[in-house]
DSSP file (Angstrom, degrees, kcal/mol; ACC not computed):
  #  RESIDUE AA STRUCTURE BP1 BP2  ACC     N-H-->O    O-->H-N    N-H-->O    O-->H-N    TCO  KAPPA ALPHA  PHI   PSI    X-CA   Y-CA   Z-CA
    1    1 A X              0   0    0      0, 0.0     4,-0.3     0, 0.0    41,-0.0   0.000 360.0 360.0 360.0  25.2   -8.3  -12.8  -23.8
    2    2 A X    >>  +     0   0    0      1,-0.2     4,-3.1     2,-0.2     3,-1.9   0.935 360.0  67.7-104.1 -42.0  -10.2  -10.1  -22.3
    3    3 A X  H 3> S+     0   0    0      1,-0.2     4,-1.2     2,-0.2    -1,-0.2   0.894  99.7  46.4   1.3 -70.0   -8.9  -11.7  -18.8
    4    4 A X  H 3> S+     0   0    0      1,-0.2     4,-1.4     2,-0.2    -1,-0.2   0.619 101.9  64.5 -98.6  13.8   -5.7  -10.9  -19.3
    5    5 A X  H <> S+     0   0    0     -3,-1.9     4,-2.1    -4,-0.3    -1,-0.2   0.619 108.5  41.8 -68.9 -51.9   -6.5   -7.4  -20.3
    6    6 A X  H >X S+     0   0    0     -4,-3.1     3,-2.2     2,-0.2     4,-0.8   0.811 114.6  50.7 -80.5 -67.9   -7.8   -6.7  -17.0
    7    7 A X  H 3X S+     0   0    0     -4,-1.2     4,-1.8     1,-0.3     5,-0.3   0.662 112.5  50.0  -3.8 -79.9   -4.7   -8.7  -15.2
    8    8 A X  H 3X S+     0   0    0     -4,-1.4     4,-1.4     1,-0.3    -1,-0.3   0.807 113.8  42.9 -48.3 -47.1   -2.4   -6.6  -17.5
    9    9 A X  H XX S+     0   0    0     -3,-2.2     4,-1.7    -4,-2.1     3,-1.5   0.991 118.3  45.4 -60.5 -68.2   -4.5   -3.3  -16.3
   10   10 A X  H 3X S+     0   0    0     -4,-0.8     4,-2.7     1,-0.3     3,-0.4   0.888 112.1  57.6 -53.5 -56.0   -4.6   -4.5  -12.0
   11   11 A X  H 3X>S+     0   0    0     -4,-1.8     4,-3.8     1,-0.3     5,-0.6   0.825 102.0  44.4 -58.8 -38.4   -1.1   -5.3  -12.3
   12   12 A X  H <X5S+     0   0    0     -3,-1.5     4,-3.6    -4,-1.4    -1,-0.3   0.972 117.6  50.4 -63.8 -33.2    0.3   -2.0  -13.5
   13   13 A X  H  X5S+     0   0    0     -4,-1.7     4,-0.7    -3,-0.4    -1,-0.3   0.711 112.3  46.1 -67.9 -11.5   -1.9   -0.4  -10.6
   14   14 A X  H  X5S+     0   0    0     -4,-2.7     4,-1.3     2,-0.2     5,-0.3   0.882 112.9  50.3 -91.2 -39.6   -0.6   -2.9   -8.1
   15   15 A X  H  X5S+     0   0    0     -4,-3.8     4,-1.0    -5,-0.3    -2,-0.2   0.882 115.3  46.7 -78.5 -39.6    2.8   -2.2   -9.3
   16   16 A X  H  <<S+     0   0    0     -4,-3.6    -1,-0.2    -5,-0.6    -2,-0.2   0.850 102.5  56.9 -93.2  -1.6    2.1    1.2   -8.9
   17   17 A X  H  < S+     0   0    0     -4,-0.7     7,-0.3    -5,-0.2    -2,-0.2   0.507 106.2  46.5 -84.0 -14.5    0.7    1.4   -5.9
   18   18 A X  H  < S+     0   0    0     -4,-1.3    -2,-0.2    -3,-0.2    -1,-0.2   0.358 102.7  70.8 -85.5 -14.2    3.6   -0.2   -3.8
   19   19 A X  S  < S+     0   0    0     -4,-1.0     2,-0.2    -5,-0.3    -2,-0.1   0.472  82.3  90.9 -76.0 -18.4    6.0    2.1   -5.8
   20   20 A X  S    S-     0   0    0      1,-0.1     3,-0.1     2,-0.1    -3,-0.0  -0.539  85.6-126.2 -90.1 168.8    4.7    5.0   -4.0
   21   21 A X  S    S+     0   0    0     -2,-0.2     2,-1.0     1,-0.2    -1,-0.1   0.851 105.7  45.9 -89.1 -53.0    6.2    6.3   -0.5
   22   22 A X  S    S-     0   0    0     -3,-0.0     2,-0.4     2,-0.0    -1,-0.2  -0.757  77.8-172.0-101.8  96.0    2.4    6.1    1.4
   23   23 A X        -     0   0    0     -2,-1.0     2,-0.6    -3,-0.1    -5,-0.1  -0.732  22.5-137.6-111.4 136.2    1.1    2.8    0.4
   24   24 A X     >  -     0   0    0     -2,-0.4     4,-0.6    -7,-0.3    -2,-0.0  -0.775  19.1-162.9 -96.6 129.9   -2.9    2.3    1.5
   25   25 A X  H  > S+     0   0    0     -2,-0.6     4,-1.7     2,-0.2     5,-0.2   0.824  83.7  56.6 -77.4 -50.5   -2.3   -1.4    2.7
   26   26 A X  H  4 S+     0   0    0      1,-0.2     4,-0.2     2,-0.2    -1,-0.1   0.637 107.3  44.8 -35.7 -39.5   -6.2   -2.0    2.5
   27   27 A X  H  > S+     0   0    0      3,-0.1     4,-1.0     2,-0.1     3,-0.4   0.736 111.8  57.2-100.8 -27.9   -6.4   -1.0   -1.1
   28   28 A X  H  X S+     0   0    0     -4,-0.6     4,-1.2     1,-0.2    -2,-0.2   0.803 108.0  48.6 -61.3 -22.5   -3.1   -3.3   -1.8
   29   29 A X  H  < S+     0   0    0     -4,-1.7    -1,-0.2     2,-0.2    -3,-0.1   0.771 103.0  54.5 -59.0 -42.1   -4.8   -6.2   -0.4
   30   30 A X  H >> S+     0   0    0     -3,-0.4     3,-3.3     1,-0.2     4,-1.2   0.927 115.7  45.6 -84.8 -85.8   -8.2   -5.9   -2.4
   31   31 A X  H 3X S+     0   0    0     -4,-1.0     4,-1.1     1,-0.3    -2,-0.2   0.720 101.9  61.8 -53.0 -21.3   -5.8   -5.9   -5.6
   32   32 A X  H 3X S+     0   0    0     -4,-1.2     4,-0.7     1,-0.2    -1,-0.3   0.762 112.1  41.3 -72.1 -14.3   -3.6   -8.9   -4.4
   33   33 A X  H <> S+     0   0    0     -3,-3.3     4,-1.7     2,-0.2     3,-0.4   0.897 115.0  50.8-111.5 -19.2   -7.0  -11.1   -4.5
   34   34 A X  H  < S+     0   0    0     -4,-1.2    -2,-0.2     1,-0.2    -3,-0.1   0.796 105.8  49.5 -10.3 -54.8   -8.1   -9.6   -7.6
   35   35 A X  H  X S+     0   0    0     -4,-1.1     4,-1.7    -5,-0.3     3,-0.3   0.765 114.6  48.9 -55.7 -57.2   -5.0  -10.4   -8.8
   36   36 A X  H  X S+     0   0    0     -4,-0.7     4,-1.8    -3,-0.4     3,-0.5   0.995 115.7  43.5 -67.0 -73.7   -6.0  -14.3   -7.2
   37   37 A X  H  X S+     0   0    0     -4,-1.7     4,-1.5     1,-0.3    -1,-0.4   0.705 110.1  48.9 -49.3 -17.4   -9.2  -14.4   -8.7
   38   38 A X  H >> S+     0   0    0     -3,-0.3     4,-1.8    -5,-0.2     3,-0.6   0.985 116.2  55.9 -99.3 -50.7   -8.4  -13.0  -12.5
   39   39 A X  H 3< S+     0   0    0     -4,-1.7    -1,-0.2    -3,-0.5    -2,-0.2   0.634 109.3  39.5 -60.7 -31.0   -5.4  -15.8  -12.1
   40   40 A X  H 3X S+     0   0    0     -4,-1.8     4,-0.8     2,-0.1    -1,-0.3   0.751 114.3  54.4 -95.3 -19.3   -7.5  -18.5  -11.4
   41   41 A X  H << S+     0   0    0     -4,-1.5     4,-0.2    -3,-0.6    -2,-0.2   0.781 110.9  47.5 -28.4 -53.0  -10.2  -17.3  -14.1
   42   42 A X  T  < S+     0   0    0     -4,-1.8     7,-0.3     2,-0.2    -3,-0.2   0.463 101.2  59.6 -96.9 -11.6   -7.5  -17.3  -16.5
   43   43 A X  T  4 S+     0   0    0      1,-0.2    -2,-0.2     5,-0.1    -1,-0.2   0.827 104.9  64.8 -79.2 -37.8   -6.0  -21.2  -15.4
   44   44 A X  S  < S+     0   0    0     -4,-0.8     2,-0.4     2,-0.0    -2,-0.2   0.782  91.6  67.7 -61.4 -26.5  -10.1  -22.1  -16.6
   45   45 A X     >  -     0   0    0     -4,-0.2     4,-0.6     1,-0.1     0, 0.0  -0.878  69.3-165.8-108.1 129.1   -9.4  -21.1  -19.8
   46   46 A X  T  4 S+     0   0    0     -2,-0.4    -1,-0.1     1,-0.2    -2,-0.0   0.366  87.5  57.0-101.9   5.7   -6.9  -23.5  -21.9
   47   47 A X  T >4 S+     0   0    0      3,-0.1     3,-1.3     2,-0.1     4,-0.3   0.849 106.3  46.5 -49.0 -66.1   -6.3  -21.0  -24.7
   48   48 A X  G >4 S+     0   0    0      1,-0.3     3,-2.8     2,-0.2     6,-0.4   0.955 114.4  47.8 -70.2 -32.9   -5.0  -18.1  -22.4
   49   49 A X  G 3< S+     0   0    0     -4,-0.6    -1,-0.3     1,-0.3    -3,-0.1   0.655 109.5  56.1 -78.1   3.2   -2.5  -20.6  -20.3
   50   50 A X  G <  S+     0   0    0     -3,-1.3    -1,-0.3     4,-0.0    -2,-0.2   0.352 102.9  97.9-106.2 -10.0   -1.4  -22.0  -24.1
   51   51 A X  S <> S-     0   0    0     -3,-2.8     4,-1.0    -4,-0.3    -3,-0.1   0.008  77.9-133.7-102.9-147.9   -0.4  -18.2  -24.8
   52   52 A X  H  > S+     0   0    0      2,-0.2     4,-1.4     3,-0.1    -1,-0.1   0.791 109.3  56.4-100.2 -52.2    2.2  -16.1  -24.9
   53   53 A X  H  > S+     0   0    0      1,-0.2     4,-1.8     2,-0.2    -4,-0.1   0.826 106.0  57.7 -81.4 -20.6    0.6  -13.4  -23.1
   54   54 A X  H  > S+     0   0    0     -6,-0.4     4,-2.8     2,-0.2    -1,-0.2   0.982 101.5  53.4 -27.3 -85.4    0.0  -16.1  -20.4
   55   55 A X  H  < S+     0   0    0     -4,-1.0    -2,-0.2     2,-0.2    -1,-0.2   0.825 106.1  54.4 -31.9 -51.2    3.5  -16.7  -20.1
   56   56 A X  H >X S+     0   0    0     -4,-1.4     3,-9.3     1,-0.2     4,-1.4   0.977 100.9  59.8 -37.4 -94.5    4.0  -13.0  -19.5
   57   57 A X  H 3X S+     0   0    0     -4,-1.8     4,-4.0     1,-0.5     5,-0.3   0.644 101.9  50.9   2.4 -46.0    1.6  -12.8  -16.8
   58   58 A X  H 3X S+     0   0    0     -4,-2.8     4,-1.0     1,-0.2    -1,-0.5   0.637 102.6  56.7 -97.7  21.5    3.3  -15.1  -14.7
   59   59 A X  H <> S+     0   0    0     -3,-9.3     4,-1.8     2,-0.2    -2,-0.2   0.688 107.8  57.2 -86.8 -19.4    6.8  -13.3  -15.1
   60   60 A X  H >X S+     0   0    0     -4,-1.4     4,-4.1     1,-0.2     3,-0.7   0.985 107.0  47.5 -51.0 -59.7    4.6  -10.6  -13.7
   61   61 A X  H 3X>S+     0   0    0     -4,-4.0     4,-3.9     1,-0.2     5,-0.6   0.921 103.3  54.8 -44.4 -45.7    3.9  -12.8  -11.0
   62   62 A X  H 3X5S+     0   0    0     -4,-1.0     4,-1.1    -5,-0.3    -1,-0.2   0.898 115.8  38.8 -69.9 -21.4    7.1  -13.7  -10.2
   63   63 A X  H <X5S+     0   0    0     -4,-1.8     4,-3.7    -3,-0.7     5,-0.2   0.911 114.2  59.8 -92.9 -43.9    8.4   -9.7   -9.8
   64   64 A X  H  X5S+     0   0    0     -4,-4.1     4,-2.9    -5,-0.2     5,-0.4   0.968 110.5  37.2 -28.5 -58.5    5.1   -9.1   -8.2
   65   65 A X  H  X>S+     0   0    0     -4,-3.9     4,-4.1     1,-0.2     5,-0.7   0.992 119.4  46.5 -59.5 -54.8    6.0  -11.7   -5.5
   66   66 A X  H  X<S+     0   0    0     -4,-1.1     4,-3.9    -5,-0.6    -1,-0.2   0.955 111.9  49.0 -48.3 -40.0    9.5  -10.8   -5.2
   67   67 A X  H  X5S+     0   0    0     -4,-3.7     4,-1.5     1,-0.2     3,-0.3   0.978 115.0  51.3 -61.7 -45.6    8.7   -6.8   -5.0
   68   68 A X  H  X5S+     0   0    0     -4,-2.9     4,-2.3     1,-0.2    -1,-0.2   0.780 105.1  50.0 -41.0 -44.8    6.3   -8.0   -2.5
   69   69 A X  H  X5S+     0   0    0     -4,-4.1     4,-1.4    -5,-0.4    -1,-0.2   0.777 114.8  51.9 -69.2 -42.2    9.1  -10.1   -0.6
   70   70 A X  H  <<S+     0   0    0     -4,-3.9    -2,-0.2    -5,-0.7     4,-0.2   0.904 103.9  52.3 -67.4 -35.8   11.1   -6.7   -0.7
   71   71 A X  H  X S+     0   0    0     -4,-1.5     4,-1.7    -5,-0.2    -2,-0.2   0.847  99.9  63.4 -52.2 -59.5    8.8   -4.9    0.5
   72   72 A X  H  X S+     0   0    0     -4,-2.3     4,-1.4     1,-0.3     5,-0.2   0.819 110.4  39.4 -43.7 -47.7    8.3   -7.1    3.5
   73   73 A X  H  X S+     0   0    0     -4,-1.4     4,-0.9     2,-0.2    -1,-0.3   0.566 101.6  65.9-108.3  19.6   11.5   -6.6    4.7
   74   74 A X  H  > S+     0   0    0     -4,-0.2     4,-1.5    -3,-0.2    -2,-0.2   0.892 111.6  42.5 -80.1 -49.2   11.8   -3.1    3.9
   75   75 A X  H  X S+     0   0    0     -4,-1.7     4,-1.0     2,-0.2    -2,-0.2   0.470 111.4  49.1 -85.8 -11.2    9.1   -2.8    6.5
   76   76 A X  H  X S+     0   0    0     -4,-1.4     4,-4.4     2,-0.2     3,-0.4   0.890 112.3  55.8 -91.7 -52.8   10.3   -5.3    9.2
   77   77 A X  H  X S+     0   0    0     -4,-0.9     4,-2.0     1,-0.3    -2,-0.2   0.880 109.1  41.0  -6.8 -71.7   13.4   -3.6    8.8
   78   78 A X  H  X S+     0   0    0     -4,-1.5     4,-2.6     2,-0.2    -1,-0.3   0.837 113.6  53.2 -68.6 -31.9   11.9   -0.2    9.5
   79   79 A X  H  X S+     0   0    0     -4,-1.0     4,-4.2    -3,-0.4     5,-0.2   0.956 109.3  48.8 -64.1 -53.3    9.7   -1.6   12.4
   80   80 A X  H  X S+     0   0    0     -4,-4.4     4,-1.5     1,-0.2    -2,-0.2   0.773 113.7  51.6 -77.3  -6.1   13.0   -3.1   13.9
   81   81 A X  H  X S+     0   0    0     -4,-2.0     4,-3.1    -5,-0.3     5,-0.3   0.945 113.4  45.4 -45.3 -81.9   14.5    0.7   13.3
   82   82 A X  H  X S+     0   0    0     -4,-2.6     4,-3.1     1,-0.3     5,-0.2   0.840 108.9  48.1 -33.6 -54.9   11.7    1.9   14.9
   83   83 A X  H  X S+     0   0    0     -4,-4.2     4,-2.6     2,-0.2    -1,-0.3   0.917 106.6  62.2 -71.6 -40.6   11.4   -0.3   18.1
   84   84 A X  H  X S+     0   0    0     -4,-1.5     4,-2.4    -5,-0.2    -1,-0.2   0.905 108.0  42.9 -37.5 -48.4   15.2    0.3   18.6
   85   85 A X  H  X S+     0   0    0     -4,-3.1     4,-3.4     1,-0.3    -2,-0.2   0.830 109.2  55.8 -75.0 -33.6   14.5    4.2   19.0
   86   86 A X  H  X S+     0   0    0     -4,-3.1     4,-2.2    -5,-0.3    -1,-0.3   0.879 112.5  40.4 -61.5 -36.6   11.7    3.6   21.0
   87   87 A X  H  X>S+     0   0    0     -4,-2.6     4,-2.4    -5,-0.2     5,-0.6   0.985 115.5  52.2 -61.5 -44.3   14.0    1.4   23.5
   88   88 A X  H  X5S+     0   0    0     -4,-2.4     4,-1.9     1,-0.3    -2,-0.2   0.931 110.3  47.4 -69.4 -37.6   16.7    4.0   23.1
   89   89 A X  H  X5S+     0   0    0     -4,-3.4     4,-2.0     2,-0.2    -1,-0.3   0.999 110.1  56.7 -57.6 -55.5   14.1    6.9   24.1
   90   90 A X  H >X5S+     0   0    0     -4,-2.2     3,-2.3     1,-0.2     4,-1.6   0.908 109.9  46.2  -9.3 -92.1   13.0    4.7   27.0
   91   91 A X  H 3X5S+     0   0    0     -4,-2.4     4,-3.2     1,-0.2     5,-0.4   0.864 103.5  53.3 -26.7 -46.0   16.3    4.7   28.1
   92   92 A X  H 3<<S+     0   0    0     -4,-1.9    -1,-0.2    -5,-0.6    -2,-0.2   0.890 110.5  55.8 -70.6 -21.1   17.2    7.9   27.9
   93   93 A X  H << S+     0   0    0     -3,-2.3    -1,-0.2    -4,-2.0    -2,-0.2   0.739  95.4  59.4  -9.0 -77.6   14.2    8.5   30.0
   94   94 A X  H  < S+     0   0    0     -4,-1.6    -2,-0.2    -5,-0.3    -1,-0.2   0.859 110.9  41.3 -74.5 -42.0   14.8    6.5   32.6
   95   95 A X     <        0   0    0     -4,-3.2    -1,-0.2     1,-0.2    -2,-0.2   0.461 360.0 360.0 -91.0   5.1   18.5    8.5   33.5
   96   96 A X              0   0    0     -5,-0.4    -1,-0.2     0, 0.0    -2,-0.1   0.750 360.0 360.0 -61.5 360.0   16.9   11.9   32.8
């Protein structure tokens, strides 16, 4: 079970690491395949995928993905924010 001891550790660090305002994308990356590997580690063993704490783990997954999914479009969001003001400077530019 010692798997899903470390799972249970990455995950609060993943979870807390996208929770923050300046999020190192590079270090979010390296824990979402951490994350891969400890998950397919943990599929090998037919004890931990018979358990409880198992079960947990993937509800983890499933707000992991979703916070992920938010995330995404928090930031496409902000991009298409962004690119607007850059037209709109353009513009304003162009009749100075």
């Amino acid at each position: 079970m010692m798997l899903l001891q470390q799972l249970e550790k990455l995950d609060r660090e993943l979870q807390s690491l996208y929770q923050i305002d300046d999020i190192n994308f590079e270090l979010l990356a390296t824990f979402l395949s951490n994350r891969e590997q400890l998950l397919h580690q943990c599929m090998q063993v037919s004890e931990i995928v018979h358990s409880t704490e198992w079960q947990a783990a993937i509800a983890r997954t499933k707000l992991i993905v979703d916070d992920m999914n938010q995330l995404g479009q928090q930031f496409a969001l902000d991009y298409q924010k962004l690119n607007h003001a850059k037209k709109s400077v353009q513009l304003y530019r162009k009749f100075q």
